[in-house]
N, C-alpha and C positions, 0 to 999 in steps of 0.2 A: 203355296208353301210346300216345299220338297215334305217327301215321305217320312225323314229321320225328324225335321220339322216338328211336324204335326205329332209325331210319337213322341217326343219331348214335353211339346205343350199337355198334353193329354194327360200324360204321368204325372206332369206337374200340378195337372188340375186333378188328378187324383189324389195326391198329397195330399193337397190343402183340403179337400174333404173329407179326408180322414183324419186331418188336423181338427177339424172341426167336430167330425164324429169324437173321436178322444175327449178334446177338451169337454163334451157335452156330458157324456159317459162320467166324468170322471168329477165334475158338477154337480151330475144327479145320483152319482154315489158317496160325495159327502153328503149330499141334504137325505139320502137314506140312513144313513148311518149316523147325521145328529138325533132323528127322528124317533130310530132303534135306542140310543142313546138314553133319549130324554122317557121313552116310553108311547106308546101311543093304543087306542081300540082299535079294532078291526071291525069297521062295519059292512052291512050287507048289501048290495045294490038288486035292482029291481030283479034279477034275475037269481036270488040269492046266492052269486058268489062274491068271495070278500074281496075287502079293500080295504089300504088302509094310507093315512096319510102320508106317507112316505112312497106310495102311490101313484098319489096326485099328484105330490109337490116333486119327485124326480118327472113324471111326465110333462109340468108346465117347462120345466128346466130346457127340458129337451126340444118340449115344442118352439117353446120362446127361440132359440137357438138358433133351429131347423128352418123356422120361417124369417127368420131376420137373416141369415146365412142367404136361404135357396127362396126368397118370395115368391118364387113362378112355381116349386115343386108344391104339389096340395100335399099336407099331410092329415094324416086318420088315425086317432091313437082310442085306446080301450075305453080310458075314464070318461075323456070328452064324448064321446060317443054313446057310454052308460049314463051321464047325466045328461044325456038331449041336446048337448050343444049339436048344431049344425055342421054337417061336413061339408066340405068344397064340392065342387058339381064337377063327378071324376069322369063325364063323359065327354 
């Protein structure tokens, strides 16, 4: 594939992940802002700093997203990580 090629596909592959970054972002800041909205607590996690549902529910948003988008990129987010779920094996 000539050089201008491959610079084309590239950009264009950058687009669309940015496409997808946006549309995530923009996802997981209505479900913060119905959340704010409707009210919510702030609870403590084991390390006593907060959280709060609009938290979680913006970070599944993203994760869902992020792994159904990029299944081969591992992702590592705060909440998953404070409640014990397991991370991918980033070695």
């Amino acid at each position: 594939m000539p050089k201008s090629s491959m610079t084309m596909a590239a950009a264009s592959d950058d687009a669309a992940m940015l496409g997808v970054f946006e549309r995530l972002a923009l996802d997981a800041g209505r479900a913060v802002m119905r959340v704010f909205h409707e009210g919510c607590a702030v609870d403590s996690k084991s390390d006593s700093s907060p959280v709060t549902e609009a938290d979680r529910e913006s970070e599944k948003i993203i994760l869902a997203g992020l792994r159904a988008a990029y299944p081969d990129i591992p992702c590592v987010a705060e909440e998953e990580v404070a409640a014990g779920i397991a991370t991918p094996d980033l070695d």
